[in-house]
N, C-alpha and C positions, 0 to 999 in steps of 0.2 A: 675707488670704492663707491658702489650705489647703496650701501646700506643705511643711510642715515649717517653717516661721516665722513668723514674727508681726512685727506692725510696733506701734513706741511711743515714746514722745518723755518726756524728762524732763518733772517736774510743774512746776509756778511754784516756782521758790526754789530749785531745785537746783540748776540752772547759769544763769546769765546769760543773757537773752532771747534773744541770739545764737548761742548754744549749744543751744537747743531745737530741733535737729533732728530727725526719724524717723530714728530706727535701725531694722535688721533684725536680729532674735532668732531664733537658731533653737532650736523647741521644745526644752526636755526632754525627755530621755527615759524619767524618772521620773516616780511618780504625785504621792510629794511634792514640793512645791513647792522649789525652790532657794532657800538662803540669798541666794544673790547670779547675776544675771541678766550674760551678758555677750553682746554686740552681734560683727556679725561684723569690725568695724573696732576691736576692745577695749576701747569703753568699757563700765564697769562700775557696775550697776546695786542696789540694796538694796533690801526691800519698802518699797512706797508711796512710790517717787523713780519710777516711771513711770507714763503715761496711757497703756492701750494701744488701739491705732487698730485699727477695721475696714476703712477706706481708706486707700490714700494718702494724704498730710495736708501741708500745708508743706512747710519747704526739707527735703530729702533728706540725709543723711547720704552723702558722696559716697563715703567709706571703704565705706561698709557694700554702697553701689551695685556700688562695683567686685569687691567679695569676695562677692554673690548671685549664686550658681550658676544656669544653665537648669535648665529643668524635668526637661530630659533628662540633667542630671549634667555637661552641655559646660561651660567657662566662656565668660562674656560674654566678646565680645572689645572692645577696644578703641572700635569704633567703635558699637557696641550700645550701651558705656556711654557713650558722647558724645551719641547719639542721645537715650539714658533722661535724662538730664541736662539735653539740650537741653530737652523734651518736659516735663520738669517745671521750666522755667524759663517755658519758654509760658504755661504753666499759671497759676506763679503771678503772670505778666504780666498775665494777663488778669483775674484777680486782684483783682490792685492797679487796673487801668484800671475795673474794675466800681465799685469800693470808691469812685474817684476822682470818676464819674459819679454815683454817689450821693449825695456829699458835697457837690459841685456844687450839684447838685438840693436839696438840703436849706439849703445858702446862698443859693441862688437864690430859694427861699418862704421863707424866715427873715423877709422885711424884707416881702414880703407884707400886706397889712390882709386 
């Protein structure tokens, strides 16, 4: 994202695998680096406690969803973030059904000669 934030997810071992959501960071506005990183939903981040994303990634931080401003300064309303929500549920529906089909297919020639 070019819009003034960035998207990143705790690294393994910070929070519990459930807790590895994308957050939305909005940049500094300093050249030095921040001591500490903070998300637009509050959680609070330390160097090297996050992986940061070029895309979208995984389940969405839904705080962070509904506190990302439009492009144009509007706030999301309501059903935009129901929409964004829905949209990355799809997402990682399809996902998990790819992942499943794989799996499938890899049991299915396991027993293979």
């Amino acid at each position: 994202m070019n819009d003034g934030v960035m998207l990143a997810r705790p690294a393994h071992g910070v929070v519990s695998e459930t807790q590895r959501v994308t957050h939305v960071f909005p940049l500094p506005d300093t050249a030095t680096p921040p001591r500490r990183i903070t998300a637009l939903c509050g959680a609070s981040f330390g160097p090297g406690q996050l992986l940061r994303l070029d895309n979208p990634t995984g389940m969405p931080c839904e705080r962070c969803l509904a506190r990302t401003p439009q492009q144009d300064g509007e706030p999301i309303s309501s059903g935009q973030r129901l929409d964004e929500i829905e949209q990355a549920v799809h997402s990682l529906q399809t996902q998990v059904d790819g992942i499943k089909t794989a799996l499938a297919a890899l049991t299915d020639n396991h027993g293979d000669p």
